[in-house]
C-alpha positions as CSV (number, residue, x, y, z in Angstrom):
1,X,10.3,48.4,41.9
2,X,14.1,47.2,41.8
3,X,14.3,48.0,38.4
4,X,13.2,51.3,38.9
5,X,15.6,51.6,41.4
6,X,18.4,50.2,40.0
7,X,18.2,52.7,37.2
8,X,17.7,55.5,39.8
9,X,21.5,54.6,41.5
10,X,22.8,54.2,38.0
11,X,23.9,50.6,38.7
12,X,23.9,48.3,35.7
13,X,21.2,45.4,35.2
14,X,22.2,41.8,35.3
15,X,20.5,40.2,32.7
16,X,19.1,36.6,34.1
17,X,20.4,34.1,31.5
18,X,18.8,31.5,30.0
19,X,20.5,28.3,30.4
20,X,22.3,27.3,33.2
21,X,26.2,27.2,33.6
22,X,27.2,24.4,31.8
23,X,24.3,24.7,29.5
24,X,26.1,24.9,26.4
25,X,28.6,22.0,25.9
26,X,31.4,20.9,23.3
27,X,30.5,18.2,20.7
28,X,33.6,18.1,18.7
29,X,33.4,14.0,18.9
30,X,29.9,14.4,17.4
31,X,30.1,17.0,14.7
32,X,33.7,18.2,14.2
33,X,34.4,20.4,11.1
34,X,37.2,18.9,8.9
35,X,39.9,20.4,10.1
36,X,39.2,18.9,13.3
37,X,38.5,22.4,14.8
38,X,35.2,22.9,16.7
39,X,32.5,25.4,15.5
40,X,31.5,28.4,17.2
41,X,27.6,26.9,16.6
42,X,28.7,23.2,17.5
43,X,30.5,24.4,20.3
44,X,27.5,26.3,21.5
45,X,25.0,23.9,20.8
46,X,22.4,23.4,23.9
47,X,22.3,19.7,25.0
48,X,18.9,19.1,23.6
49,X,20.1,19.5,20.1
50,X,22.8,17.4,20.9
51,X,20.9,14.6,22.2
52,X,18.9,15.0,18.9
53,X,22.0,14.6,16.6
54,X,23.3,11.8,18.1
55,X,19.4,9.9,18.8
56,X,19.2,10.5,14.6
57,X,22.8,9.1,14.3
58,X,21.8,6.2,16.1
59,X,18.3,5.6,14.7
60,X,17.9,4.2,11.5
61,X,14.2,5.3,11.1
62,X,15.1,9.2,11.5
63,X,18.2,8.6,9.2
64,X,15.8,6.9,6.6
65,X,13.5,9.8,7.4
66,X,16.0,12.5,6.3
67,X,16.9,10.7,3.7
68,X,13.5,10.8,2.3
69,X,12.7,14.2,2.7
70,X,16.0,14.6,0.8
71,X,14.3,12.2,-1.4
72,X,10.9,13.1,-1.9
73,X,9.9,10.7,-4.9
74,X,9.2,7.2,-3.6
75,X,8.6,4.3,-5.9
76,X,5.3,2.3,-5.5
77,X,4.4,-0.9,-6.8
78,X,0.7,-1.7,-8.0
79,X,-0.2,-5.4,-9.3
80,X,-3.7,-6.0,-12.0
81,X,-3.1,-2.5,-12.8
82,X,-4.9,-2.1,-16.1
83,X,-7.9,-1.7,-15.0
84,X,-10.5,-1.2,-12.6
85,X,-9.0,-1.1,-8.9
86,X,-6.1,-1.4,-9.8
87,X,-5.6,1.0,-12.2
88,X,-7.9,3.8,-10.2
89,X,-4.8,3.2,-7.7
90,X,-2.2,4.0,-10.0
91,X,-3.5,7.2,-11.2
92,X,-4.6,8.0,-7.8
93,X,-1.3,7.6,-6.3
94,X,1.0,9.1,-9.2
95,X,-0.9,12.4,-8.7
96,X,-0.2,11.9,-5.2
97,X,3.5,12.3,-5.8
98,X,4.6,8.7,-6.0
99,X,6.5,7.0,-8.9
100,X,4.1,4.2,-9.4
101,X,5.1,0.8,-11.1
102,X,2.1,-0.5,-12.8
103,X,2.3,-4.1,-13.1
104,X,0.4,-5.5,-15.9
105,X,-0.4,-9.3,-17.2
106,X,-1.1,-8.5,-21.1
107,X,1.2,-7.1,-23.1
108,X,-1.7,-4.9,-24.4
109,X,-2.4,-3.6,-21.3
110,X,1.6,-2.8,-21.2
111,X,1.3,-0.6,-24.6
112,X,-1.6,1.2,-23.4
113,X,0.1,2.4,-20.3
114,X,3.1,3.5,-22.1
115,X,0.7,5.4,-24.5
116,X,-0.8,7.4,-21.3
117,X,2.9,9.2,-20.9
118,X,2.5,10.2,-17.4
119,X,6.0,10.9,-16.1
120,X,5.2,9.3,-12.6
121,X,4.0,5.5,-14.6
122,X,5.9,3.3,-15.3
123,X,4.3,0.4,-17.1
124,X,6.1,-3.0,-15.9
125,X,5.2,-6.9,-17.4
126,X,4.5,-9.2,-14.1
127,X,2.3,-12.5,-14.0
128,X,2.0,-13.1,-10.6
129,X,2.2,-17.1,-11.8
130,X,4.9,-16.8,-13.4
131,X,8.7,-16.2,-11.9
132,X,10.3,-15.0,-14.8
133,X,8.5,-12.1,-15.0
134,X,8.2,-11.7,-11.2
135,X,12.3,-11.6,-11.2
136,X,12.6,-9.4,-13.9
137,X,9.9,-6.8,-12.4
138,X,11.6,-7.0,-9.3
139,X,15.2,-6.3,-11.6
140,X,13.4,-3.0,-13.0
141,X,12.0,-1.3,-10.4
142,X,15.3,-2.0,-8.5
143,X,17.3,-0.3,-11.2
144,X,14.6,2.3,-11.1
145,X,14.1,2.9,-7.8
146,X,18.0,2.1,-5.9
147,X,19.0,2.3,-2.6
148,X,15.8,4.4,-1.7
149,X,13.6,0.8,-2.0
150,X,10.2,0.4,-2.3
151,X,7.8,3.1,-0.5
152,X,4.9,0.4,-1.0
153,X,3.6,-2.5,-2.6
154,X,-0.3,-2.9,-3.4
155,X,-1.3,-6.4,-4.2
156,X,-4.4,-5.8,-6.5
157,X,-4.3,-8.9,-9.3
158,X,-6.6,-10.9,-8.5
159,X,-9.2,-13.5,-10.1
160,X,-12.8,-14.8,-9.0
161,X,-14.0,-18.1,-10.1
162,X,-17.2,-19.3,-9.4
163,X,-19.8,-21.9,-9.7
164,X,-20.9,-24.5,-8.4
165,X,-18.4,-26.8,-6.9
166,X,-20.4,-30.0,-7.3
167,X,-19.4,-29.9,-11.1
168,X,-16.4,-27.0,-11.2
169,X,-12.9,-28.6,-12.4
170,X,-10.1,-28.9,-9.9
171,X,-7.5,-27.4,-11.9
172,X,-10.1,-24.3,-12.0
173,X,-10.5,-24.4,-8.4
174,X,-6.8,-24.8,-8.2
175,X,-6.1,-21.7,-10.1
176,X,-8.1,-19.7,-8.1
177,X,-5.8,-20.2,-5.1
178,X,-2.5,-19.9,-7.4
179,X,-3.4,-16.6,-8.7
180,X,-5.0,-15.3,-5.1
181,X,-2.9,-16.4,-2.8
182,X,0.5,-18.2,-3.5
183,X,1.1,-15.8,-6.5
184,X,0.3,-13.3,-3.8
185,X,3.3,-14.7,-1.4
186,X,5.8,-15.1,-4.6
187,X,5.1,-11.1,-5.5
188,X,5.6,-10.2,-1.6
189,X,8.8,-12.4,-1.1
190,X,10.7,-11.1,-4.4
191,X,9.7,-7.2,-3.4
192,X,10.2,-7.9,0.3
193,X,14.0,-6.5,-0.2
194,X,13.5,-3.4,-1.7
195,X,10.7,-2.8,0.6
196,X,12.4,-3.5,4.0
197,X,15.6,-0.7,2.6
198,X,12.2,2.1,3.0
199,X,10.5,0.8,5.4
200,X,8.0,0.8,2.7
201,X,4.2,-1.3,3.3
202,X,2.5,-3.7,1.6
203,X,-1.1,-3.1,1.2
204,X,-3.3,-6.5,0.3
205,X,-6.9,-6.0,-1.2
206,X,-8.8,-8.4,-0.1
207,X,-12.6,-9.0,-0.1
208,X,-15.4,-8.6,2.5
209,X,-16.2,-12.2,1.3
210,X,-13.3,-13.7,3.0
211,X,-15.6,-13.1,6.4
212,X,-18.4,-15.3,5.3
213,X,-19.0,-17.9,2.9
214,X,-21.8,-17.2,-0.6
215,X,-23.2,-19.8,-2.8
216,X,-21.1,-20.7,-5.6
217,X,-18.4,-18.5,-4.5
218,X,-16.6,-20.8,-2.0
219,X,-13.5,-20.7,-4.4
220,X,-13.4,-17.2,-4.3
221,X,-14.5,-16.9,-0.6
222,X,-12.0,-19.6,0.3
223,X,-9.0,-17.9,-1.2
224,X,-9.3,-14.3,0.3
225,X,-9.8,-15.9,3.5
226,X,-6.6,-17.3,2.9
227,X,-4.9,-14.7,1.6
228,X,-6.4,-12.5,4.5
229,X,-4.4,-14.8,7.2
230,X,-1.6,-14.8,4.9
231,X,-1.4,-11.2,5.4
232,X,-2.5,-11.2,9.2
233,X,0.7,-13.7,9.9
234,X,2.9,-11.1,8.1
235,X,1.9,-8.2,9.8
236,X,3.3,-9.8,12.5
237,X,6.5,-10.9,11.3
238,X,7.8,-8.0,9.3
239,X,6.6,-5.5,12.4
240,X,10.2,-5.9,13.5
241,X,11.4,-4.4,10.4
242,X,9.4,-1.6,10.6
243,X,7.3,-2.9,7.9
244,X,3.3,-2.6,8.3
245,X,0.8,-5.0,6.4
246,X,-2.2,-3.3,5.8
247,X,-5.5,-4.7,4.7
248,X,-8.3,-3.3,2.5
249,X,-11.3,-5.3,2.3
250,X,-13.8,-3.8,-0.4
251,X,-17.4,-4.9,-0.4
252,X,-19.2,-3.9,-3.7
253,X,-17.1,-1.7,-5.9
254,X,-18.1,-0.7,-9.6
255,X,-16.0,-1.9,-11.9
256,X,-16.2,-3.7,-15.6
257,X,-15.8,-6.7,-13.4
258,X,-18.9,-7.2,-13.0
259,X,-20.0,-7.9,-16.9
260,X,-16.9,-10.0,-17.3
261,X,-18.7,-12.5,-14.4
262,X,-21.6,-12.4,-16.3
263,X,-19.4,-13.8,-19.4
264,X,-17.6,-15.8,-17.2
265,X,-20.6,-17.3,-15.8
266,X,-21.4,-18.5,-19.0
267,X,-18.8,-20.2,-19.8
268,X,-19.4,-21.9,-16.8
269,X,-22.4,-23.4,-17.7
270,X,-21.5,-24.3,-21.1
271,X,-18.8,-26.4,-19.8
272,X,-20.6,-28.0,-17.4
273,X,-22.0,-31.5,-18.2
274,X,-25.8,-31.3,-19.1
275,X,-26.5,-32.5,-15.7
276,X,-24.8,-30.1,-14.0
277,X,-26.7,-27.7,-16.2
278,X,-29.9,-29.3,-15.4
279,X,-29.1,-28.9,-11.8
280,X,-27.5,-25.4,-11.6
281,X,-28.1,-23.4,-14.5
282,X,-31.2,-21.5,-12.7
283,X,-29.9,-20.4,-9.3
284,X,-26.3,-20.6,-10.4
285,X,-27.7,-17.5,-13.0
286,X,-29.5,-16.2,-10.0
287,X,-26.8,-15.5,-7.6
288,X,-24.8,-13.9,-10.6
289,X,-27.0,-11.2,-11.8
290,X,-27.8,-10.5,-7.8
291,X,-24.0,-10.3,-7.5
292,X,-23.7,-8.1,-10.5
293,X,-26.7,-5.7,-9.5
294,X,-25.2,-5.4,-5.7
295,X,-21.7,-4.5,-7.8
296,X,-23.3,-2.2,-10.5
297,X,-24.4,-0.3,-7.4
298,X,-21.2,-0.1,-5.3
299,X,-18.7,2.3,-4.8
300,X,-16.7,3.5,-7.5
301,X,-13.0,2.7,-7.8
302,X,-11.8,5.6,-7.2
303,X,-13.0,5.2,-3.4
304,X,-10.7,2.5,-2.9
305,X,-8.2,4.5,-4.5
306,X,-8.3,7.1,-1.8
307,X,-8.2,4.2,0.7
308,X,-5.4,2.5,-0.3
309,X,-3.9,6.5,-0.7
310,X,-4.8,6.8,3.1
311,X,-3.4,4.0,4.0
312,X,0.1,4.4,2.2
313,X,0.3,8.4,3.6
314,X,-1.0,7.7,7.3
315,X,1.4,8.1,10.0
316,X,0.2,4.9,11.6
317,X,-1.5,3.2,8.9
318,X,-4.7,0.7,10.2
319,X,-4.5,-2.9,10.3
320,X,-7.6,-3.1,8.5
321,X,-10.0,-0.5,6.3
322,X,-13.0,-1.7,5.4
323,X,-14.3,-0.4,2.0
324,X,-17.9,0.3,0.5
325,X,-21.8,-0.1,0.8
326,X,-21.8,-3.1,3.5
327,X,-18.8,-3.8,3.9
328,X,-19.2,-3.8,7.4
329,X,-22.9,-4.1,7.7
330,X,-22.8,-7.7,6.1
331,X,-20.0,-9.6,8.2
332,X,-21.9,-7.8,11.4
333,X,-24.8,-9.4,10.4
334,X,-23.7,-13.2,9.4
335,X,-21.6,-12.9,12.8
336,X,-24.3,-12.2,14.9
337,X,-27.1,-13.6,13.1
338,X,-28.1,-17.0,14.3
339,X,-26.7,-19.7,11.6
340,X,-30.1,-20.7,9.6
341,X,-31.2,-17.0,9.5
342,X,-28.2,-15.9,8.4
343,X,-27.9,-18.7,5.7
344,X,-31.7,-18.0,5.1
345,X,-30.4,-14.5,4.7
346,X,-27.8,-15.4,2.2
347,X,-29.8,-17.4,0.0
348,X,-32.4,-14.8,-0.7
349,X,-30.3,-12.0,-1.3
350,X,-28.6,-13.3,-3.6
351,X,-31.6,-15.6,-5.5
352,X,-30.4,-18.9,-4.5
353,X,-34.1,-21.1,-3.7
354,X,-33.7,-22.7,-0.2
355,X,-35.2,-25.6,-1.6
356,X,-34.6,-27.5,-5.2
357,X,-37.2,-27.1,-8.0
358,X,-37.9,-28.9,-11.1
359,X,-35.3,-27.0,-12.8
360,X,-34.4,-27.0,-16.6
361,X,-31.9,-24.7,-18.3
């Protein structure tokens, strides 16, 4: 073998080396030291490396990327976080790591989360109605948080009014779609800042009810439909940004929620004129306790915790995660259904009569 032979005659080996001539270049313009004076390892870094140093230098994702891992705590905010959904989120993601702003209506509420103590909550007032306390949210967790910004936003708070809309008052009707969608938009504009300096997403909750319409939830239906495009026309605006809009659409999920429609419910009735009750009262109590008992057996919270988790630690988070028993069974089927069995469909699942009855309250 040559090697053999070249040892046999004595003459040296010539080791083959591993880059080529001109391999190795000088970067003093990219990374001189401060004397101006060019290090042994800068001057001997391959070109690859190079490339690297100066693609980071030129990138403002990688540079917000080192900065992060220099950083490792990043600020979250969570809306209708005392309870339910929203609060399963909060815990969820502060033993994930995050600093999580729970945003809370009732002052209550507020006390109660400052009880808890956890290092990683921090208990913040915001009505998503009302811009005072949106700004001065927005002030806190921007004092809090600094030039890092916001790692996410989760728009939880939410409301669901129902009834039937015959008889329900517009200003009801009205604040359905002030609390579900444009207080929705106000919460997203004011954190849009802080979220754009990370990068950061905003993930919406919205409802597998925004893909079809129930009996005596078209308020409720109406508005996560709504606030579903809303968040489908943002996805594609703040993509430039770097910015993804994510979706979670739950179907039933267990939470006290259910019993405080039943209350609701009532209250419905009692305010409606007694023909209205006359009319109503039956199926109208029907298609809540249907509604409760598909609820009461749902997925827990703490699954759509670990969504909206997923969804804030994926790489490339989805546009869309659907969420629960049926959550996608149901649309499939109302889609593909023909219309009067699918509305036949509707009715009697949720113990609405197809056709009206003699009906006293």
């Amino acid at each position: 073998m040559r090697i053999a032979n070249d040892r046999q005659h004595g003459s040296p080996l010539t080791p083959r080396p591993m880059f080529a001539p001109g391999h190795f270049i000088r970067e003093a313009a990219l990374d001189p030291s401060p004397d101006g004076r060019v290090s042994i390892e800068t001057a001997r870094r391959p070109r690859g490396a190079a490339r690297v140093a100066e693609s980071a230098r030129r990138d403002p994702a990688r540079r917000d990327a080192r900065e992060r891992a220099a950083n490792p705590v990043r600020a979250v905010v969570v809306t209708g976080a005392s309870s339910g959904i929203g609060r399963a989120c909060t815990l969820r993601l502060s033993e994930a790591g995050f600093l999580v702003f729970a945003a809370v209506r009732n002052p209550r509420d507020f006390e109660e989360l400052g009880r808890e103590g956890s290092e990683r909550v921090v208990p913040i007032r915001l009505d998503v109605t009302d811009p005072e306390t949106i700004t001065a949210a927005v002030r806190t967790v921007g004092e809090r948080a600094g030039a890092a910004g916001l790692a996410g936003l989760v728009n939880n708070a939410g409301i669901a009014i129902t009834g039937p809309l015959e008889f329900l008052p517009l200003d009801d009707i009205r604040r359905q779609f002030e609390v579900n969608v444009f207080g929705q938009i106000a919460v997203i504009q004011a954190f849009l800042p802080l979220l754009r300096a990370d990068h950061g997403r905003i993930i919406n909750v919205g409802s597998v009810g925004a893909r079809f319409a129930l009996p005596f939830a078209g308020p409720l239906n109406a508005s996560k439909a709504a606030f579903e495009l809303v968040s489908d026309s943002l996805r594609l605006e703040l993509r430039q940004w770097g910015v993804p809009v994510v979706l979670v659409s739950p179907a039933a999920i267990r939470t006290s929620a259910g019993s405080k429609l039943v209350r609701d419910s009532e209250s419905t009735l009692q305010r409606l004129s007694a023909a209205g009750r006359s009319l109503y009262a039956a199926p109208y109590r029907g298609f809540v306790q249907a509604l409760h008992g598909l609820e009461a057996h749902g997925a827990g919270p703490e699954v759509m915790a670990s969504t909206v988790l997923r969804a804030m630690t994926a790489r490339v988070p989805r546009r869309r995660y659907p969420v629960g028993p049926r959550s996608r069974l149901l649309p499939f089927l109302f889609d593909t259904l023909p219309a009067g069995l699918a509305d036949r469909l509707r009715l009697k699942i949720f113990h609405v009569p197809s056709r009206a009855a003699s009906a006293a309250e």
